[in-house]
N, C-alpha and C positions, 0 to 999 in steps of 0.2 A: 748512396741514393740521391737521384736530381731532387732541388727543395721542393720541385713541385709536386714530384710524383710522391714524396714525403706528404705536403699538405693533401694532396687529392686522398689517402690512405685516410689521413686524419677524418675526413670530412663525411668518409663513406662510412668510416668504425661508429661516427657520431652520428649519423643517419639511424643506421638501425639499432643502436641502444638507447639507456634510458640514462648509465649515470657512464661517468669519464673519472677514472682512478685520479686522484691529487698529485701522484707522480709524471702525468701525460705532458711537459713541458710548462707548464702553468698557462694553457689554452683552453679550460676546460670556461673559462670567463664568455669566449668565442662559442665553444664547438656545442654550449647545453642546449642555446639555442637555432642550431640549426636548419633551417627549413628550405635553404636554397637546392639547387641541381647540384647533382657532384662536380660536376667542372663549374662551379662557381663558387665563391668565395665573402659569406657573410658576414657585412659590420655588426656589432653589436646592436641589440635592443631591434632587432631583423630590420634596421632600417633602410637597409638595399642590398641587393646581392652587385656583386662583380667579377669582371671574368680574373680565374687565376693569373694567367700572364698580368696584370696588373698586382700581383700582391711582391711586394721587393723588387722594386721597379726602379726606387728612388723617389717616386711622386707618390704624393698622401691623397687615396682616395675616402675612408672613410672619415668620417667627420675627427673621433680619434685617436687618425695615425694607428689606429692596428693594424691594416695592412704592410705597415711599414716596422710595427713593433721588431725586438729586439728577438722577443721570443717565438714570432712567426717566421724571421731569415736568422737563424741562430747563425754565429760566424762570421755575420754580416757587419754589425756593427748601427752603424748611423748611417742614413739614406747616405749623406753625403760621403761615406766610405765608400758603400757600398758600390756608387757609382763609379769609384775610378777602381776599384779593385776587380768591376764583373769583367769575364772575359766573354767574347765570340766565340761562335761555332765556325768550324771551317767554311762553310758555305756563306758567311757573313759577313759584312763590313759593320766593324766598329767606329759609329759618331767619337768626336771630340769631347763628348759631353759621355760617354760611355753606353749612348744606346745603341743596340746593336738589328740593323735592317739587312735584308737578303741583299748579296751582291747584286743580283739583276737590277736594284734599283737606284743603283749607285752610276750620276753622269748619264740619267734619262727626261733630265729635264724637271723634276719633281725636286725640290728640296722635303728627303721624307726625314731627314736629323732635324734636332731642335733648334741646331746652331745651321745649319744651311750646306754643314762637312760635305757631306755627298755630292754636293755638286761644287766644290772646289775647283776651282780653277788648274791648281796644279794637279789633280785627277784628269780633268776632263780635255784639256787643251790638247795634249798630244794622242788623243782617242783615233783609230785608224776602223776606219768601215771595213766590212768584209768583200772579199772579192764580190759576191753578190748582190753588192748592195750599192747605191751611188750617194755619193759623198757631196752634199749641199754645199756653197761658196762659201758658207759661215759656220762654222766648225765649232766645237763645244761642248758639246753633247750625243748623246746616241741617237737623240730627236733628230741631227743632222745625217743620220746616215741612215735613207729610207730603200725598201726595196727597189730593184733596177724594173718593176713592172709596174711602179709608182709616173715612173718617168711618160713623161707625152701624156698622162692619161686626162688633160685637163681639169688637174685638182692639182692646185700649188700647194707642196706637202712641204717643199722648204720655206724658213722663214723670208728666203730671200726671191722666193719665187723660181729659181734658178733650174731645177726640174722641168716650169715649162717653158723653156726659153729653144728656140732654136727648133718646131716642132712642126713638122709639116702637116697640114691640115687640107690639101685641096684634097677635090673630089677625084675621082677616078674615070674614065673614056667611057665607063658605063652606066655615069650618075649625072645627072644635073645638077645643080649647085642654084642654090637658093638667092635670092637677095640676102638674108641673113646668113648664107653659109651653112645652108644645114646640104647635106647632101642626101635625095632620093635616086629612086632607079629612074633611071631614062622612060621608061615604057608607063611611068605615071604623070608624066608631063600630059596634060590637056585630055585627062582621063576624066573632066568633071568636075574632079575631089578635090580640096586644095589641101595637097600634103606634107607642105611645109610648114615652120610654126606659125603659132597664133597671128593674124595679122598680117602673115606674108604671102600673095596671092601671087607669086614670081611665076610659079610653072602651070599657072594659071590664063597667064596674059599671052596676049600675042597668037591665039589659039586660031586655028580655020574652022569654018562650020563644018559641025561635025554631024557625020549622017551615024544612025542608029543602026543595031546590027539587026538583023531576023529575030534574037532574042529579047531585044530591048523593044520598049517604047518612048515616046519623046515627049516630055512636059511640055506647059505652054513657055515655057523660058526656054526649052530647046535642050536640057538638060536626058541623058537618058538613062534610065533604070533598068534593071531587069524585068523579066515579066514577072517573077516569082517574089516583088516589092510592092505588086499589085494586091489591092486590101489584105494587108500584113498587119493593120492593123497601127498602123506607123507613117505619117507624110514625109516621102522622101522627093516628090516635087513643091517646089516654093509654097505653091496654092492649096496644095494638099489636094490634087485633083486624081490623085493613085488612088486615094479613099471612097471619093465618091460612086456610089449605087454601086456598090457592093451588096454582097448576097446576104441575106438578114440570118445572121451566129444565134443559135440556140443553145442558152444554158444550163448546164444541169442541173436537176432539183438541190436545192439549199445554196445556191446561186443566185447573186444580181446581176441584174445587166446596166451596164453603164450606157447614159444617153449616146443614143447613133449606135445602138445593137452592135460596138464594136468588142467591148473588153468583160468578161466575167469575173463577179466576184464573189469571195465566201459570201455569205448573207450575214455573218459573226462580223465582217469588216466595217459591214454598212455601222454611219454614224460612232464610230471608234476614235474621231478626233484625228483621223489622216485621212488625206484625202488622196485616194489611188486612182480614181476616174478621171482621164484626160477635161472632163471636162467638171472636173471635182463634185457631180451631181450628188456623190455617194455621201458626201458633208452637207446638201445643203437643207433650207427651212423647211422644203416639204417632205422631206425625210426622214428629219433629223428634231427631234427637240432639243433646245439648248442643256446639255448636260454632259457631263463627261465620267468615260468608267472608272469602276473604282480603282483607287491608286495611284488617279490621276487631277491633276492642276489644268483650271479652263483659264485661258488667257485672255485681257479684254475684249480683245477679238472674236471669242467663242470659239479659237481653234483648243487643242490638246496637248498637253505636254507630261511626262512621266512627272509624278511628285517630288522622287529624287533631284530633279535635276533643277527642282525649284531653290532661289538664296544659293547657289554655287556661283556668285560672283562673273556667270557668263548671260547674256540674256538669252536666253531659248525661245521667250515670244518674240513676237514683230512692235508689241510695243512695249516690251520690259516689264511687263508687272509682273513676272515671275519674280523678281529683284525687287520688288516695292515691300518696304513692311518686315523686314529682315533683321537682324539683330545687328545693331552696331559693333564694328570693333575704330575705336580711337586709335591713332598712333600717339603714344605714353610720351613722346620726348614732347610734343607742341600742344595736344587736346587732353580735354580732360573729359573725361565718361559720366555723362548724366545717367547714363540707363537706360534713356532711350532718346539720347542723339548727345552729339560731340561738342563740345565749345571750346574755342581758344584758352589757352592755358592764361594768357593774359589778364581773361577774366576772373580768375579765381580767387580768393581772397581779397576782394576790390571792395569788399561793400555793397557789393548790388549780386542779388538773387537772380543768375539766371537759368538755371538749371530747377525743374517744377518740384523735385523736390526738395532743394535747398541744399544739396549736398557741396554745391561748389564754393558754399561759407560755413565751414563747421565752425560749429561752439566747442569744440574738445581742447582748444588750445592747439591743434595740429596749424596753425594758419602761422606759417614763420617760424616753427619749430624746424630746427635739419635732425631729422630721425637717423641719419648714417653715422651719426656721428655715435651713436650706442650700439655696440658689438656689430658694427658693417650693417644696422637695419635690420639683423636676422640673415643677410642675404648670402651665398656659398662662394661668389663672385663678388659681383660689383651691386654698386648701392647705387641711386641717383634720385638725389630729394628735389622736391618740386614745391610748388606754392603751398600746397593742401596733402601732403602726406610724401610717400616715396614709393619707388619700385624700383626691382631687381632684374640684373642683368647677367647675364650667361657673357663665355668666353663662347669666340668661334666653334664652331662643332660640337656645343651643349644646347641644351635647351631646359627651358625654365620649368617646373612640376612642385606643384603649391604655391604657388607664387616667390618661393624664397630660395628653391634648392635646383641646383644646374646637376642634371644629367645626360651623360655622353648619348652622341643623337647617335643611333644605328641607320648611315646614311644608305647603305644595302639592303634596307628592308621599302627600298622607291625606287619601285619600277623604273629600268631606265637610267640609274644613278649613275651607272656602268655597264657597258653595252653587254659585257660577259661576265666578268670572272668580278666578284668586289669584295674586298677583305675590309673590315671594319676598326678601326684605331681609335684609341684614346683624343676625341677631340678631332680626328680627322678621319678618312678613308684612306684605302688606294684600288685603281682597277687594275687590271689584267686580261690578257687575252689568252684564246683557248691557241692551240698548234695550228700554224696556217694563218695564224691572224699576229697583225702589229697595231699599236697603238696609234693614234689618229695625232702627228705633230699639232698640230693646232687645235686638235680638239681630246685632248691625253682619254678622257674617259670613254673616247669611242676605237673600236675597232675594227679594222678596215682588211680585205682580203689582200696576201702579199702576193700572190699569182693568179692568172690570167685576168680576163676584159669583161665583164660582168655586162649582158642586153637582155633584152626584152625578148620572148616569142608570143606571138600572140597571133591568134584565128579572129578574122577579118570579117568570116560568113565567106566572101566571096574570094577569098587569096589568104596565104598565113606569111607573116611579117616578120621581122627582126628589129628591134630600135637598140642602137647602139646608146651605152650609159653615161659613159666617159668620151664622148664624141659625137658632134650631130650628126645622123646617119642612118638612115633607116630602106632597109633592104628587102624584097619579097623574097620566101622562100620557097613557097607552092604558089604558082600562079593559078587562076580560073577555078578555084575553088566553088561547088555550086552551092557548098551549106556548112563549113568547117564551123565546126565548133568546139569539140572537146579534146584539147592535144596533153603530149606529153614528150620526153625524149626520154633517149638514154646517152649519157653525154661521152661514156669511154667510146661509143662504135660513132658517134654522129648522126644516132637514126631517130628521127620524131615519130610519133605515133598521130594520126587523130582520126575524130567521129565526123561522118559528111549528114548531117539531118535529113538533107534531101534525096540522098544516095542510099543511103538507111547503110552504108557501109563502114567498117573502120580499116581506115590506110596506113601504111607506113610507106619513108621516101628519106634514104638519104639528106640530111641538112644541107647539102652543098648541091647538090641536084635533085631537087624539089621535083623536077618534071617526072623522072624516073619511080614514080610512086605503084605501089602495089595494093594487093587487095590482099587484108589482114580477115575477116571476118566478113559473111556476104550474107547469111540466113538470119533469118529470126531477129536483127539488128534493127528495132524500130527507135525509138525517141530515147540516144545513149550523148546525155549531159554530162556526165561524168566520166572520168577516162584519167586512169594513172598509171605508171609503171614501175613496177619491181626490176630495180635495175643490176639487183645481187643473184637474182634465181630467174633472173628472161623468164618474165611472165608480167600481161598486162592484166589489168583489173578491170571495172569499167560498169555503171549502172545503167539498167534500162526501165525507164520511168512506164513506160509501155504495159512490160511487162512484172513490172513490181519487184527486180532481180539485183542481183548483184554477183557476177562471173565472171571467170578465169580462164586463159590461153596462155599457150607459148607465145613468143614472138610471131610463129608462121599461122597463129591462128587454129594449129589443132591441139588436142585434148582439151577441147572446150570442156569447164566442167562451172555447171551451178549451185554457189556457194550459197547465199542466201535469197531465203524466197518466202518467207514464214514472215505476217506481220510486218509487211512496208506499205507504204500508201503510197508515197513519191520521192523514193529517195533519188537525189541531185548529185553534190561533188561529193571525191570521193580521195583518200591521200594512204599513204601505204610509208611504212616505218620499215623495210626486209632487216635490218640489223638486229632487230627485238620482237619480229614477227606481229604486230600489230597494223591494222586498216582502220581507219574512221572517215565517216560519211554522215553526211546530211540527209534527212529526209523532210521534206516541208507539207506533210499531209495534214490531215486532221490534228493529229495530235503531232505536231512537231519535235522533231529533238537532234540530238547528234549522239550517235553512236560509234561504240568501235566493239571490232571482232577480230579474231584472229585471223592471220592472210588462210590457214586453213578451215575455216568455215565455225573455229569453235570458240567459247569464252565471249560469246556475245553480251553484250551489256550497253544498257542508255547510259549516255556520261551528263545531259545538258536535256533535261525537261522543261524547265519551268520559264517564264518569260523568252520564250520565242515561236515565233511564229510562222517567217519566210527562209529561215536556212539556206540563203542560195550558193554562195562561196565560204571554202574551205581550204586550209594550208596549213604543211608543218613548219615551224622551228626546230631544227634539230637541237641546234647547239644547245637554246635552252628551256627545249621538251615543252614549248608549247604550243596548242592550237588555233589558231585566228580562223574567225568565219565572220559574215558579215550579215548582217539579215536586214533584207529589202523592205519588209513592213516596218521597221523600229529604224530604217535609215540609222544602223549602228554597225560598228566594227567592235568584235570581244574577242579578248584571248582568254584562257584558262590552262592548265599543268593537260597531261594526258590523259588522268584519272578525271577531269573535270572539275577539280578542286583550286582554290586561287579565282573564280572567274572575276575578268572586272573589263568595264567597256574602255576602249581607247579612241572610240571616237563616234559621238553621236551628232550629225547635220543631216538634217534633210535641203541640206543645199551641195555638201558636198555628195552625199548620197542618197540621192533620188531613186535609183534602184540598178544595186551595186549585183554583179555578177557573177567576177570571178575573182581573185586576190591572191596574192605570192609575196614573199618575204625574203629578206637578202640584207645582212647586215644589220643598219640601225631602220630602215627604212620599210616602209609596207607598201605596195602596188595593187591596185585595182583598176577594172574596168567598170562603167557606169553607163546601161540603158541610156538611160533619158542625158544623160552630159553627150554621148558620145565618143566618149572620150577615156584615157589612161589616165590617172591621177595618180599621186604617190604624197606620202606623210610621212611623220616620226612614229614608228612602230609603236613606242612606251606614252608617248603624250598625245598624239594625232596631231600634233602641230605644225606646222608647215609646209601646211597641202598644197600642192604644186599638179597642175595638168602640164604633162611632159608628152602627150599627142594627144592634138583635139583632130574633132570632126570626120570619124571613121564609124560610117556608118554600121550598128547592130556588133561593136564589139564584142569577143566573146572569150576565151580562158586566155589567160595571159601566166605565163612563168618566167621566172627569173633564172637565165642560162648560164651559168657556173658549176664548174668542178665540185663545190664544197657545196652546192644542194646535192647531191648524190655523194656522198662520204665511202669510203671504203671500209669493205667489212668483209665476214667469212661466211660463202656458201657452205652451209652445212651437208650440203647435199654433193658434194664431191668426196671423193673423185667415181663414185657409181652409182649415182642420180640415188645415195640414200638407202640402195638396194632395192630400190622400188621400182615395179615393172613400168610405171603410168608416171603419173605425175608426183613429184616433190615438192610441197610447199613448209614454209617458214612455218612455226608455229611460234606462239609465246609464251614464257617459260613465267605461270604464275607459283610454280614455286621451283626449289634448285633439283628435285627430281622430274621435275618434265620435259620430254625431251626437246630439241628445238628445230625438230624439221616432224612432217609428219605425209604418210604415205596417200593419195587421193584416184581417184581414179575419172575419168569423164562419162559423161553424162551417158548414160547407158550400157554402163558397165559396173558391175559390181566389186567390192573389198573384199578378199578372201577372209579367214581368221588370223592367217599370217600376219595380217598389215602390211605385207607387202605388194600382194599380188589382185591382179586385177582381171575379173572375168567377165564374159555376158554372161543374160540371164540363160540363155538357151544354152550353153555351152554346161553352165552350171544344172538345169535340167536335167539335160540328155545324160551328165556324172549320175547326177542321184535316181534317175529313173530303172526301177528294180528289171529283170529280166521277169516276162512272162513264158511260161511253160505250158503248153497246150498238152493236157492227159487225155484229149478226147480220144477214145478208140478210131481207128483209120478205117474207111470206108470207101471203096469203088473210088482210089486216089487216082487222080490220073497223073498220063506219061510225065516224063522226065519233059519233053520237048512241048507238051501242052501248057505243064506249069512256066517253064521261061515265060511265054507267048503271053500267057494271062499276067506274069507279073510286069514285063516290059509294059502292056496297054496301062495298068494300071496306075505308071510312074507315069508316065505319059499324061495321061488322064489328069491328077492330080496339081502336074506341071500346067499344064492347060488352065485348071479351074484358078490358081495362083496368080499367075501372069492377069487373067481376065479380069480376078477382085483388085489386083496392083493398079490396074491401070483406071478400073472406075473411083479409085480411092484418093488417084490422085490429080482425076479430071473436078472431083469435088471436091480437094483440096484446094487446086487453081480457082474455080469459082466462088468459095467463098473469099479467100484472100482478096480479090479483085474487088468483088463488093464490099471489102472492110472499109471502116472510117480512116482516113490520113490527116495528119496534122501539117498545116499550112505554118504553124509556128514553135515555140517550145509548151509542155505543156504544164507550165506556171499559169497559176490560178487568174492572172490580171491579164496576161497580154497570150490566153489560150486561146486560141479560134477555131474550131472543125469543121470539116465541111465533105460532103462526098465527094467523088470522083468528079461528077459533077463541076462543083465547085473551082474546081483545076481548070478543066475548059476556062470556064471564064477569066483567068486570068490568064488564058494563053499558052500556059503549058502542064503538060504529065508531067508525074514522075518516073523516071528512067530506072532499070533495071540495075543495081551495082555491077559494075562490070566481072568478070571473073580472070584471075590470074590463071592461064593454063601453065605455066608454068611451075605453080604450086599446088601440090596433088592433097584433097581432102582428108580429114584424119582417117585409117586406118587404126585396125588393130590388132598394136605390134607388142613386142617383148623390148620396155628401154633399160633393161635392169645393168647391162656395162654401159650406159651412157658417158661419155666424157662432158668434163666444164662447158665443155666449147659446142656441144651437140644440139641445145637447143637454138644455135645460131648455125649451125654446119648448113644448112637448105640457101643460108644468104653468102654463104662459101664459096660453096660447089654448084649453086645454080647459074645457067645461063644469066639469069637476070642479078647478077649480084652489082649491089651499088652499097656495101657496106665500103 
């Protein structure tokens, strides 16, 4: 038996007893007092637990030396035996010093031996790259031999730079080319926008006056908008002259109106210490009295700030006195700690009192005494005397607990320490990367994708975009967009998905011919913010704020079916897991929260109630399962596990997030778009640190994702090879325990679930089965002929048909007229920048709303039998149709 699995027996027998026979190896000293984990390993007098792999290691972790005793590694002998005698496992490389690390980390640039073996020279010099991979001028290491789809991508991955040397960079016959080099499409040269970077107005200049189209109008600068920017609620001419006498916005009850009757707010907002009114009315003196809620810290200024975030050593006021009044901490090596402030070490034992309580002169005789010099100070480490007493010092990758004792820092328990994968070591760490990923030459703890070009998609409102990530570059994918807002793709066929506001439609369009776009969904599609796709089971998801929903299609838009509808007030974005059958979405109503349910309508549950309030954007982490959303009232970005548990904020500005929209994740890095910036930003996902706007000044940005292979992971449709056996619809389910099963059977929306669970009927059909036969016993009387009876029952069907057709059609002349007199929303409808206005209201600024167009090509759902469906059948329509642009 391995020693270990020897100790681990010991430690469980001594768990659940009370005494330990005097025969048990003479450990019974260790095992009485027990009270660690089974996989840990207790010193004596329980003065710490440690992990078994440290016991007969050769290093003395407990104070003493029983983890190294003679009679815990029986055989062993003395640490010092022990070390040259242990052997490796095959999959191992044995250090010179006898410790033994995984091959993979041998000749990766990391000295993980104590002596630096590993990365020897005579190991690593003659290292040869694999065919797949390109070999840097400086050779050495594994660090020198990075993926072949590293190369050009404008990230020096070799230390010699030599990756991007020789790398062609111009633009293309169908792009412009910046003063700085960034390259746009031709067709946005002197379109207005200036859409190169910050600062660079290249495709700007040299422009001819330009006349306005029948849809636009023309500021007093000569700039022109569309008519549908016309009180939006938003100055998109210099003057802000689009705003002016606009039609006076009425709010609803338990609503403010912010000065200029443009933006509503909760009435709970008013005086909360943020200020949301363009014209910050909703903060000020006649509103407001100077106070702040509870929980919360007033800064000199009488603005707001959470209490948390007060003494975290960052200012969060404008004049810092969240930071005034904080508890000192001294640096030990030069100051010396009054208690309540620092003084020069110089000063201490001088003779002069300057610390109020006198402690920088004791009278104990500490004043010139060296304390290290009696048993190390107490200290586990290092000792270091000072003028007036001493302190203790930790080796690298310890830390100090009691002031006297170093223990090993668990560097994987900080967010971020390791982009994925961190094993935790005596005194040190190491990262790793999951399949698909390599570690970052220059930045080891990070990890970077080893295939394809990682950009941007993102909806415009008026066009949907591409920005290239690894190159300046940014491309339209759908031109003339009249309201895009919520997209998606699916990245094996190259088909994006998205929501048109004004259109009240959802589209799809080939990635590479954007023009070629179709009509996915055309009814019942009012105000859909959220829009995401299941790209294992073709099926999109997609919320409508409208209507309080949250529903499901195939790709072609039929077997529409309504998943939830019970208890939503305004659900928003919305993100979908197909591998483990899980959805979560935001809803930013009254009572705010994020929720997730299963992609088949069940195992709903709230993951995130408490402290939140605007929910607007949301996104998954696959790799490590968790959720980033951002919320527009708290100008914060959080992530949390899937269950909700772990939550912690990663980045609170209301400078960088003024009101953040939409957000995506890729790598080490987070992405957002920002209302009020205009703009794309990106950060460090774990710290929010180095926030970078990577496109400014694009007017009403809106979802934005990050287009890569490894956001959509491959997995297994359960619903093959015959849609699951299910006549309708097959959706994922989530397996909360190992008996559930992980697909389950659904049907749309007007059709009913047999008891089978598999089969799908209407109501009528279901009826007209269980409705009994009636039997007429009446006695027969003065029946007439055989040829009178036809004649009477022909008029009768007749008749019937008549009465039918006449209630069809007044049903849905009064269908059309109320629809037409419904309210329409001119913007989204978020509590701040909501505006309604009747039909009316449209006129005035010049235009209707247009009808979604209709796909004749794409025949409406039918009710069919899909029960031999193949994989491929909920895409077979973009196959075999005329219109196919998969």
């Amino acid at each position: 038996m391995h020693w270990q699995e020897g100790l681990l027996l010991l430690l469980i027998a001594a768990a659940g007893s009370t005494t330990i026979p005097d025969e048990s190896l003479n450990v019974t000293r260790v095992m009485e007092y027990v009270t660690c984990s089974p996989d840990k390993f207790e010193c004596p007098n329980k003065e710490k637990c440690i992990p078994l792999s440290w016991c007969c290691d050769g290093t003395v972790d407990c104070d003493d030396g029983s983890d190294e005793a003679p009679d815990i590694c029986p055989g062993k002998g003395t640490a010092k035996r022990k070390k040259t005698e242990k052997s490796c496992k095959q999959n191992e490389f044995q250090c010179r010093d006898g410790k033994c690390i995984p091959h993979r980390w041998q000749c990766d640039g990391d000295g993980d031996c104590d002596d630096k073996s590993d990365e020897d020279s005579q190991y690593c010099d003659d290292l040869e790259c694999e065919a797949d991979e390109f070999t840097c001028h400086i050779k050495g290491n594994l660090s020198n031999c990075i993926p072949l789809n590293w190369v050009c991508d404008g990230d020096a991955d070799c230390k010699d730079k030599s990756d991007e040397v020789s790398c062609n960079a111009t633009c293309t016959s169908e792009q412009f080319t910046c003063a700085l080099g960034k390259c746009i499409s031709k067709r946005w040269r002197c379109d207005g926008d200036s859409d190169c970077d910050e600062g660079d107005l290249s495709d700007e200049i040299g422009c001819p006056n330009k006349t306005c189209s029948v849809n636009e109008v023309t500021c007093p600068d000569g700039k022109c908008i569309s008519h549908n920017q016309i009180c939006d609620g938003k100055e998109d001419c210099v003057n802000g002259t689009d705003e002016h006498n606009c039609p006076t916005n009425e709010c609803r009850e338990g609503e403010y109106m912010c000065a200029g009757n443009m933006q509503c707010l909760r009435q709970e907002w008013l005086c909360d210490g943020d200020m949301d009114c363009p014209g910050k009315d909703d903060e000020n003196e006649e509103n407001c009295p100077h106070h702040c809620p509870e929980d919360y810290f007033m800064c000199g200024d009488q603005s707001c700030i959470l209490e948390q975030f007060k003494c975290n050593a960052f200012n969060e006021c404008i004049d810092g006195s969240d930071e005034l009044n904080c508890q000192k901490h001294c640096n030990e090596t030069y100051e010396f700690n009054c208690g309540d402030k620092c003084i020069p070490m110089s000063q201490v034992c001088n003779g002069n009192i300057d610390c109020e309580n006198g402690a920088d002169e004791p009278t104990d005789g500490s004043c010139g005494r060296n304390e290290c010099e009696e048993l190390n100070g107490g200290c586990t480490h290092y000792c270091e005397d000072t003028r007036a007493g001493h302190y203790c010092k930790c080796k690298p990758g310890y830390m100090l607990v009691n002031s006297t004792q170093c223990e090993d820092i668990n560097e994987c328990l900080q967010p971020g320490h390791c982009s994925q994968v961190c094993i935790n070591l005596k005194g040190s760490f190491k990262c790793e990367c999951v399949g698909g990923y390599a570690r970052n030459p220059h930045h080891p703890q990070q990890c970077k994708a080893m295939e394809g070009h990682a950009s941007l998609l993102f909806a415009h409102f008026t066009d949907i975009r591409k920005i290239s990530l690894d190159h300046p570059e940014i491309t339209a994918i759908v031109n003339e967009t009249r309201g895009s807002t919520a997209l998606d793709f699916v990245f094996k066929t190259g088909m994006i998905f998205w929501t048109d506001a004004l259109d009240k439609c959802i589209y799809k369009a080939p990635i590479d011919e954007g023009s070629k776009k179709q009509v996915v969904i055309s009814e019942e599609v009012t105000t859909v913010d959220g829009l995401t796709v299941d790209w294992l089971y073709n099926h999109i998801y997609w919320t409508n704020t409208d209507r309080d929903t949250i529903e499901v299609a195939d790709f072609n838009g039929d077997m529409r079916k309504t998943l939830y509808q019970d208890h939503m007030e305004e659900p928003r974005a919305i993100a979908v897991y197909p591998s483990e059958g899980w959805m979560f979405w935001t809803d930013w109503g009254q009572n705010a929260m994020i929720e997730r349910g299963g992609m088949d309508g069940r195992f709903r549950e709230p993951i995130i109630t408490e402290e939140i309030r605007w929910p607007n954007a949301l996104t998954l982490d696959l790799v490590l399962r968790k959720i980033y959303w951002s919320d527009s009232k708290f100008h914060s970005i959080y992530s949390c596990d899937f269950d909700g548990s772990h939550r912690r904020v990663v980045l609170h500005s209301s400078e960088y997030l003024p009101h953040p929209f939409s957000i995506t994740v890729f790598e080490d890095t987070m992405y957002w778009t920002d209302w009020s910036k205009e703009a794309i930003l990106r950060a460090n996902k774990f710290t929010g640190q180095d926030v970078e706007t990577i496109a400014h000044s694009h007017a009403t940005p809106m979802t934005v994702h990050v287009y890569h292979s490894y956001r959509q992971p491959n997995g297994t449709n359960h619903c093959t090879p015959l849609n699951g056996l299910c006549t309708h619809l097959c959706l994922p389910a989530p397996q909360k325990s190992p008996s559930d099963s992980k697909i389950t059977c659904a049907c749309p929306d007007g059709l009913v679930l047999m008891s089978d669970g598999l089969t799908c009927e209407s109501k009528d059909e279901i009826r007209s089965t269980l409705a009994p036969a009636i039997v007429d016993f009446t006695p027969k009387k003065d029946l007439p002929s055989e040829n009178e009876s036809g004649n009477v029952a022909v008029a009768a069907i007749l008749a019937a048909i008549g009465v039918l057709c006449v209630a069809s059609a007044m049903a849905y002349m009064i269908y059309r007229y109320f629809r037409k007199r419904s309210v329409h929303s001119m913007n989204f409808d978020n509590p701040v920048y909501k505006k309604t206005t009747t039909e009316d209201g449209f006129h005035l600024a010049g235009q209707q709303r247009t009808n979604c167009p209709r796909n004749s090509g794409q025949p409406r759902y039918q009710h069919q039998q899909y029960g031999v469906a193949s994989p491929e059948d909920s895409l077979e329509p973009l196959t075999h149709s005329n219109n196919n642009f998969v």
